[in-house]
C-alpha positions as CSV (number, residue, x, y, z in Angstrom):
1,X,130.0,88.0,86.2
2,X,128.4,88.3,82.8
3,X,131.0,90.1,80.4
4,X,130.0,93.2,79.3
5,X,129.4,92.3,76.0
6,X,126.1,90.0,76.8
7,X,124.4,93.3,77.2
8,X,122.5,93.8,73.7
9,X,122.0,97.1,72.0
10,X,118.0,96.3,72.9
11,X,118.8,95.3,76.6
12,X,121.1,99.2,76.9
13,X,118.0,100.6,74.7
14,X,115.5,99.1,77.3
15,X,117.3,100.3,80.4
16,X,117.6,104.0,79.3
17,X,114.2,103.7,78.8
18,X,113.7,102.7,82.4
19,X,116.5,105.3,83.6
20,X,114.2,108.2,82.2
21,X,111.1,106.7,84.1
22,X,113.0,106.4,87.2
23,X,114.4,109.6,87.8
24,X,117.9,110.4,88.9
25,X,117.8,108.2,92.4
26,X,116.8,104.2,91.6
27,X,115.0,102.7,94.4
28,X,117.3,100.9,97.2
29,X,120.5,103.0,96.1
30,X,122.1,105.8,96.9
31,X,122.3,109.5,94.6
32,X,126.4,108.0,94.1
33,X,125.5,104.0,93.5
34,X,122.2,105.3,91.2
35,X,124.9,107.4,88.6
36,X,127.4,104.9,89.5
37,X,124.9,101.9,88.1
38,X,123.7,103.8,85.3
39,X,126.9,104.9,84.1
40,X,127.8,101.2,83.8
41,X,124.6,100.1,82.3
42,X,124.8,102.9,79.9
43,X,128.1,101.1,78.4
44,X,126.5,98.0,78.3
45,X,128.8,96.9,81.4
46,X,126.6,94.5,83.6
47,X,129.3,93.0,85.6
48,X,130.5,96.5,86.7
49,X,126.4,97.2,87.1
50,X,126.0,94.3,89.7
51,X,129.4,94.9,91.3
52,X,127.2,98.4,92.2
53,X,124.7,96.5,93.4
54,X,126.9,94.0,95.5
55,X,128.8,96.6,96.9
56,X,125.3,98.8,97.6
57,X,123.9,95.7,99.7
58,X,127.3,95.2,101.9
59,X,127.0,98.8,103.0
60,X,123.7,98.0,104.1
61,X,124.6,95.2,106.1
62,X,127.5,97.0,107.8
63,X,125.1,100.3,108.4
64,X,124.7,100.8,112.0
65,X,122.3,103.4,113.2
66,X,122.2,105.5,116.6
67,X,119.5,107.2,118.3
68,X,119.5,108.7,121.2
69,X,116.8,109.4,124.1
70,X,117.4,111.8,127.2
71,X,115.0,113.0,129.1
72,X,114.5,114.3,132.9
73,X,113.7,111.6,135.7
74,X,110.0,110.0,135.4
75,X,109.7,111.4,131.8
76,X,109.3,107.9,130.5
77,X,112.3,107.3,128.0
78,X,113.3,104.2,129.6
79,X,109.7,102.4,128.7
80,X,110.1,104.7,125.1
81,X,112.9,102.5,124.7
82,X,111.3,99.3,125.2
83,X,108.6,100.5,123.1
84,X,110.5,101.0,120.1
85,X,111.9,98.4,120.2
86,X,108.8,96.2,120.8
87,X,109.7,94.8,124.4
88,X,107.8,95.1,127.3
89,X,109.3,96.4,130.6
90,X,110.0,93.3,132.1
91,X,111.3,91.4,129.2
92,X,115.1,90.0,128.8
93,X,117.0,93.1,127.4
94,X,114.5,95.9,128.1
95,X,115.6,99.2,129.9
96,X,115.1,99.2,133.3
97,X,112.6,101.4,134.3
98,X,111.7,103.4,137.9
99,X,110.4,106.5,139.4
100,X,114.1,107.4,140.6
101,X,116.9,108.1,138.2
102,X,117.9,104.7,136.9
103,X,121.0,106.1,133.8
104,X,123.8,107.1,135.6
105,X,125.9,106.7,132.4
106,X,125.5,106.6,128.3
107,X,123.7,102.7,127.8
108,X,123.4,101.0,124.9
109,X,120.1,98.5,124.0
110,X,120.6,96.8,120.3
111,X,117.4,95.9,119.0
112,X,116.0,92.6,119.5
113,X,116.2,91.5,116.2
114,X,118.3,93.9,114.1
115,X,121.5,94.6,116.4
116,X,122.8,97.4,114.2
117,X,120.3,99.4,115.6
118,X,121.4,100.6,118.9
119,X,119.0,102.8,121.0
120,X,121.3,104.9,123.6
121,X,119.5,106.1,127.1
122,X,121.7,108.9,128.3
123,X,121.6,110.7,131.1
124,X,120.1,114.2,131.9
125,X,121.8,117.3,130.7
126,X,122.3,119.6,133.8
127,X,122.9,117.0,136.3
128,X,125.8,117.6,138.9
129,X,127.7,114.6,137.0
130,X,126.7,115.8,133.8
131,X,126.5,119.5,133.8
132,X,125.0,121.8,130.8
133,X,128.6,123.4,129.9
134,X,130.3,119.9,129.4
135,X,127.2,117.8,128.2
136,X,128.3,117.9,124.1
137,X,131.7,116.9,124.9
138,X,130.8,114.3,127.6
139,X,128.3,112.7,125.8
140,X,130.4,112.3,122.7
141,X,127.0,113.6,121.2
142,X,128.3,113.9,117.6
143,X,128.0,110.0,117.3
144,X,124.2,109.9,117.6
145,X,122.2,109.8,113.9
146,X,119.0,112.0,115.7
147,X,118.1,113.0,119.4
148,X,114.7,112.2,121.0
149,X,114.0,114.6,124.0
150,X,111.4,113.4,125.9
151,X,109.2,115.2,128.6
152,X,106.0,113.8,130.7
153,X,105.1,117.4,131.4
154,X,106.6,120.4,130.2
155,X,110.1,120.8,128.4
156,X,112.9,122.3,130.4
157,X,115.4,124.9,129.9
158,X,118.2,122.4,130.1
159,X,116.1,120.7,127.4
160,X,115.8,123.3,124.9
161,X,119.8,124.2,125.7
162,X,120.6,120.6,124.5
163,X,118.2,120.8,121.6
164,X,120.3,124.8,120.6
165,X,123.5,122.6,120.7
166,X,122.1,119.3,118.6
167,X,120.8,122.6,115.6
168,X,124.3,123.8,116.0
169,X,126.1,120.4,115.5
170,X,123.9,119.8,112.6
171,X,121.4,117.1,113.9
172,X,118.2,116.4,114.1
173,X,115.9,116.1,117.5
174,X,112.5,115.5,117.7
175,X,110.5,116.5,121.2
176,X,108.4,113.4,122.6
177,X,105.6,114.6,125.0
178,X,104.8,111.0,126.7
179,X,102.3,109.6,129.0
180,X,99.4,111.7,127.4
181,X,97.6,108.7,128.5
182,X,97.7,109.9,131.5
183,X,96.4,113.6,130.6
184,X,93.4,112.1,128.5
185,X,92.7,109.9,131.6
186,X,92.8,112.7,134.1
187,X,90.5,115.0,131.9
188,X,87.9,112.4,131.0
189,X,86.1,113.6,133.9
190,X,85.5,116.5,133.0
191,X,81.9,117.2,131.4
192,X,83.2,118.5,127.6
193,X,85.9,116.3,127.8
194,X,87.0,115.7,124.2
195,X,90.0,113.9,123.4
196,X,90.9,115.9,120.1
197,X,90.5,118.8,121.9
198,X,93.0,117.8,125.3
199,X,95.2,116.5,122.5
200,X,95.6,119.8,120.8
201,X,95.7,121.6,124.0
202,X,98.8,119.6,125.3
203,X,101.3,120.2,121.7
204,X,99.6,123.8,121.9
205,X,101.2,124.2,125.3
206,X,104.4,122.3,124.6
207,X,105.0,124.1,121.4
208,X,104.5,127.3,122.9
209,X,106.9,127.0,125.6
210,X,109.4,125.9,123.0
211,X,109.3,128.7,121.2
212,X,109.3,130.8,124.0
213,X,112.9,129.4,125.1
214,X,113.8,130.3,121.5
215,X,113.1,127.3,119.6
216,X,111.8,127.6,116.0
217,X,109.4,126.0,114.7
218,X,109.6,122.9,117.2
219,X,108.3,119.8,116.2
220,X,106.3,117.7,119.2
221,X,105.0,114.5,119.0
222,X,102.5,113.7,121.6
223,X,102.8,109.7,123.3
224,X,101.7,106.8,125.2
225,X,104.2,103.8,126.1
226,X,100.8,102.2,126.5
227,X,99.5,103.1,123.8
228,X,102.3,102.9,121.3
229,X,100.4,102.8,118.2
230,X,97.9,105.8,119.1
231,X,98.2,109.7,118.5
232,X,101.7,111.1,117.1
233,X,103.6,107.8,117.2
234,X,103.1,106.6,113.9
235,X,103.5,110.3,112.4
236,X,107.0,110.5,114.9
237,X,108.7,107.2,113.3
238,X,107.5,108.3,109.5
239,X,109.2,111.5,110.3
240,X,113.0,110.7,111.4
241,X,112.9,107.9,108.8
242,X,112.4,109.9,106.4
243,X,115.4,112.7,107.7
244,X,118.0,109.6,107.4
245,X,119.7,108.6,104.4
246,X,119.2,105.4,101.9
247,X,120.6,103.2,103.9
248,X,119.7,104.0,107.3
249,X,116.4,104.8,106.5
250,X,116.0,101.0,105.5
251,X,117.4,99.9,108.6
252,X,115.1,101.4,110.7
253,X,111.9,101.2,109.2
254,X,112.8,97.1,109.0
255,X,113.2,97.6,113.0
256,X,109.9,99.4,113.6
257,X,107.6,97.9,115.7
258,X,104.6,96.7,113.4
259,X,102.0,98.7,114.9
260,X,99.7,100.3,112.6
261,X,98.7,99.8,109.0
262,X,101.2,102.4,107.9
263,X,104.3,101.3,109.4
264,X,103.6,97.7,107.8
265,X,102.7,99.6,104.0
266,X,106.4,101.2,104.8
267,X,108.1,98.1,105.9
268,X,107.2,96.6,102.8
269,X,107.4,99.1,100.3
270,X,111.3,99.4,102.1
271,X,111.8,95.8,101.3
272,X,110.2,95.9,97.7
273,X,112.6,98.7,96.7
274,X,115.8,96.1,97.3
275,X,114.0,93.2,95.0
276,X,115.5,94.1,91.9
277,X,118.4,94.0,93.1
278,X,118.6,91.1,94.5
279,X,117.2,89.1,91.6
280,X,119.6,90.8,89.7
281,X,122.4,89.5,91.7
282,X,120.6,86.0,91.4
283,X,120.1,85.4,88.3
284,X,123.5,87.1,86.7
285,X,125.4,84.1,86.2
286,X,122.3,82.8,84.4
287,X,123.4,82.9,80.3
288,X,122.3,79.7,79.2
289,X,118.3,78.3,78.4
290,X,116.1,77.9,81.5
291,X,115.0,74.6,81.7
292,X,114.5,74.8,85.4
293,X,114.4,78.2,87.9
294,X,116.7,76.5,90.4
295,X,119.3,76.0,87.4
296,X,119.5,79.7,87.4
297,X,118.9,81.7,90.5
298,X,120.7,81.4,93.7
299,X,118.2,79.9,96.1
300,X,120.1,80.9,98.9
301,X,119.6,84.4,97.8
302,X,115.8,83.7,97.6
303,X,115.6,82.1,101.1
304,X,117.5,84.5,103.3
305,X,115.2,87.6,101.5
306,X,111.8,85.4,102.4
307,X,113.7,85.0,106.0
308,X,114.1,88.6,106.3
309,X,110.7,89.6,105.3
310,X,109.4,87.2,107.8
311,X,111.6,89.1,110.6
312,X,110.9,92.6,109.5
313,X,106.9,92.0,109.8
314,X,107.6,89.8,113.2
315,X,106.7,86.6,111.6
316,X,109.8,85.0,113.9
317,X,109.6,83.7,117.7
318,X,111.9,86.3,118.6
319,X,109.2,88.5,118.0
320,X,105.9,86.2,118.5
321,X,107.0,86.2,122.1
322,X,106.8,89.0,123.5
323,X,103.6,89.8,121.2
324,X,102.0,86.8,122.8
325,X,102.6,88.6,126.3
326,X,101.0,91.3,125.3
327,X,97.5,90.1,123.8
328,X,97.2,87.6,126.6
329,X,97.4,84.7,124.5
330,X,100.6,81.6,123.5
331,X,102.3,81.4,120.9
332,X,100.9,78.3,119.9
333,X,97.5,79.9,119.5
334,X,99.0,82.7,117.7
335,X,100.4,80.5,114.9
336,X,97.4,78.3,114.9
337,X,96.0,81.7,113.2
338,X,98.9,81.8,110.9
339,X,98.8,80.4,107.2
340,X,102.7,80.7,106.3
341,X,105.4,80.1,107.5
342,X,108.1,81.6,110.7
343,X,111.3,82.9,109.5
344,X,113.1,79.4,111.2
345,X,110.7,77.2,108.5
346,X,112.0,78.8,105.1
347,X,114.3,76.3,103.5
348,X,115.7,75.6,100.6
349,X,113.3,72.9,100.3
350,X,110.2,75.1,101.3
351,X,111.4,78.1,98.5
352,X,112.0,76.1,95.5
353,X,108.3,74.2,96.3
354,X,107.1,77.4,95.9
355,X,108.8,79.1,93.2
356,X,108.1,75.7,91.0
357,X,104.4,76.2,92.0
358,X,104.4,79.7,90.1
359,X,106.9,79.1,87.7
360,X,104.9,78.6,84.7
361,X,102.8,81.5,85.3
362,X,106.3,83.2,85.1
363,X,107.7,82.1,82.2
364,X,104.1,82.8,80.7
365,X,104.5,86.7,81.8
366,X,108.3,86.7,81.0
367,X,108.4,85.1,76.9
368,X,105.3,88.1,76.6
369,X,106.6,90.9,78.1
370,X,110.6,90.4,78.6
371,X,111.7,88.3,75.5
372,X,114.2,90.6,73.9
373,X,115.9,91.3,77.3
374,X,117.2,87.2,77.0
375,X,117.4,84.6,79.4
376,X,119.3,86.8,82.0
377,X,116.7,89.2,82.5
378,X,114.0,86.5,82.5
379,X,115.3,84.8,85.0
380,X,115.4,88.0,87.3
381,X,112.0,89.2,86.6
382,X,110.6,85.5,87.9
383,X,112.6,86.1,90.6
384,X,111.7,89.6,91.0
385,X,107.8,88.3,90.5
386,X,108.3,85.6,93.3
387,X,109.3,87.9,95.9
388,X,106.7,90.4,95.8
389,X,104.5,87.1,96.1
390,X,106.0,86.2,98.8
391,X,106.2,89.8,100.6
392,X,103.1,91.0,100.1
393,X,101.4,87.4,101.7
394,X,103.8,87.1,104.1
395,X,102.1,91.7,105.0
396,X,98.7,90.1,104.8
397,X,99.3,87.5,107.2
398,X,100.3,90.2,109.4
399,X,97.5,92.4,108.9
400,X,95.4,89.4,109.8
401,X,97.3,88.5,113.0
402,X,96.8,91.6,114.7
403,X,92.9,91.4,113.1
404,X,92.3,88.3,114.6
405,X,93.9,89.6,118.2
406,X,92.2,92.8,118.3
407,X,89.8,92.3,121.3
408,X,92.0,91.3,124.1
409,X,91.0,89.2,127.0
410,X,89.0,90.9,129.9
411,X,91.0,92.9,132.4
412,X,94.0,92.2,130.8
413,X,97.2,95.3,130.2
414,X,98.5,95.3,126.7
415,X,101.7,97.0,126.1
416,X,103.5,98.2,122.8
417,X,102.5,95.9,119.6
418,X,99.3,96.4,121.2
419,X,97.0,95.2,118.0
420,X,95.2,98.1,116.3
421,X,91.5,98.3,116.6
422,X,91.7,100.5,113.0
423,X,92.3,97.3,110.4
424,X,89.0,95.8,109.6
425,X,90.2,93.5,107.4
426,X,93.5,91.9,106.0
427,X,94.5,93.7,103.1
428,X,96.7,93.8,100.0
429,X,99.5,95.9,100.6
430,X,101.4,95.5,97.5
431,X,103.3,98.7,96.7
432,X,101.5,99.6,93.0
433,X,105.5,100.4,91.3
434,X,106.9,100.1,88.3
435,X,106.2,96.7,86.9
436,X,109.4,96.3,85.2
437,X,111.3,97.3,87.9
438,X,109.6,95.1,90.4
């Protein structure tokens, strides 16, 4: 680490500047590591600031997150897991679904690409193995992060018991009406069928029902397995994202199936709010003149960031796969659409080509801007400048995959991922934050 006393008066003068801009929570850290780092900063300690930092990103690696879905038989949480977790029904790790009850016991399903989020299918409360009275303890319930209840038609009273018991424990549930595919199909033949209108009808019902069974103020969020990125299932995954902490909240919204515009703004403005600190952690050592940008950051750094954005936006085959299934189209002609590169292809090779491309720019930006901070700082804020390159093309390239897969091919069935018919264009999501912070 630097010792502390590389920190100038202008570089402690400069961050309390930032500190009062900020607010009392920085972006990517905790309430606790935010007054941690700024107490360190404050006292012109930088190695104990990116010890903060460090210790802030191997928390983040270790976070796990649970959620758990119960639900009657036929309610559809076996394909809402799937869907969440962007598989398809009949792809290698996906929930088995059926008409008859297929949990007989709490299962586990990891997502795909981010393990430490672990979707649970449990059983139905109030069956003769797992009886109302019991169903807290049995369940071990107090484990789970949040609850998803789901219903195909109308909410139970072992339902709402379950959901009295989560309040009491402290938890949060959400109720998932599903398979209003269904509904809207059923009452399109209907003369004034309007879909706004059937919608409205169906959360009227639900909520009233709810309340009815003594639940206040229920939240119910109306959707379609088939239709995964339609009515309340963008609104559903904003909402218990932003009901978990820091941490937790990061992890998820990285694991969120990329299907609408919002959800891929989120993902990245997730991702853009850790940059900092890792080009802080980069480019610490740094204390010397910067002849060269791999002399001074940690490419390694650089490369597994570019491989996670590329992972989180499902710019991997992992994830190409089973999207390929579902537009009716091969990989191959997928990436022929693609202008940058899967996670596999970033190298070290591949990210110092392009940081040398942009370097002078950089440096340009940097001796103008961020001179008095010293070499240190420099060196972080080309890094810093390189990432958001790099994450906001790496969001475009998305937006103008599921663009350019939009119409699918005649009679065919697409499943969650499904592209949306809403993005007209690929746009520049770049989150418009603090320049000197990003």
């Amino acid at each position: 680490f630097l010792p502390s006393h590389m920190m100038t008066e202008d570089s402690k003068t400069h961050w309390a500047d930032l500190f009062s801009k900020w607010g009392s929570k920085l972006p990517g850290l905790s309430e606790e590591e935010t007054e941690e780092f700024q107490t360190a900063v404050k006292v012109g300690n930088l190695s104990k600031a990116i010890s903060v930092v460090k210790k802030s990103d191997e928390l983040l690696r270790n976070t796990k997150l649970k959620i758990a879905i119960t639900g009657d038989t036929g309610s559809g949480k076996s394909s809402f897991i799937n869907a969440i977790r962007s598989l398809n029904d009949n792809d290698s790790g996906a929930a088995k679904t059926g008409v008859v009850e297929t949990t007989q016991k709490q299962t586990s399903y990891p997502h795909p690409i981010y393990p430490n989020v672990i979707v649970w299918d449990l059983p139905g409360i109030g069956s003769p193995k797992y009886p109302a009275e019991t169903y807290v303890k049995d369940m071990n319930l107090d484990q789970y992060d949040f609850f998803i209840i789901i219903a195909a038609l109308r909410f139970t009273e072992a339902d709402t018991k379950l959901a009295k018991e989560i309040k009491r424990m402290g938890k949060k549930f959400y109720f998932v009406r599903s398979k209003v595919d269904a509904d809207l199909a059923n009452e399109q033949r209907k003369r004034d069928f309007k879909e706004e209108k059937t919608l409205a009808a169906i959360r009227s019902d639900c909520m009233e029902q709810l309340q009815k069974a003594g639940i206040i103020s229920p939240q119910v969020f109306l959707v379609s397995r088939w239709d995964f990125h339609k009515y309340d299932s963008p609104q559903l995954q904003e909402t218990f994202a932003n009901d978990l902490d820091t941490h937790k909240r990061h992890v998820l919204i990285c694991a969120l199936p990329s299907t609408s515009e919002k959800i891929l703004k989120e993902k990245q403005k997730a991702l853009q709010e850790h940059i900092w600190k890792q080009a802080l952690k980069s480019c610490a050592l740094a204390a010397v003149p910067l002849p060269y940008l791999s002399v001074k950051c940690d490419v390694d750094i650089l490369v597994e960031n570019m491989r996670e954005y590329c992972k989180s936006f499902g710019l991997d085959d992992d994830s190409l796969k089973p999207f390929a299934k579902q537009v009716g189209k091969s990989v191959d002609e997928l990436k022929s659409v693609m202008q940058c590169a899967l996670a596999k292809d970033i190298t070290r090779e591949e990210a110092l080509k392009r940081l040398r491309e942009n370097f002078s720019a950089a440096v340009e930006i940097l001796n103008l801007h961020f001179n008095h901070l010293g070499n240190m700082w420099q060196g972080s804020k080309t890094h810093r400048l390189w990432q958001r390159k790099f994450l906001t093309t790496d969001t475009n390239q998305q937006s103008g995959l599921l663009l350019r897969n939009s119409i699918p091919p005649p009679n065919s069935f697409i499943g969650v991922g499904q592209p949306l018919r809403v993005i007209t264009k690929p746009v520049d999501l770049a989150c418009h934050l603090d320049g000197s912070l990003f």
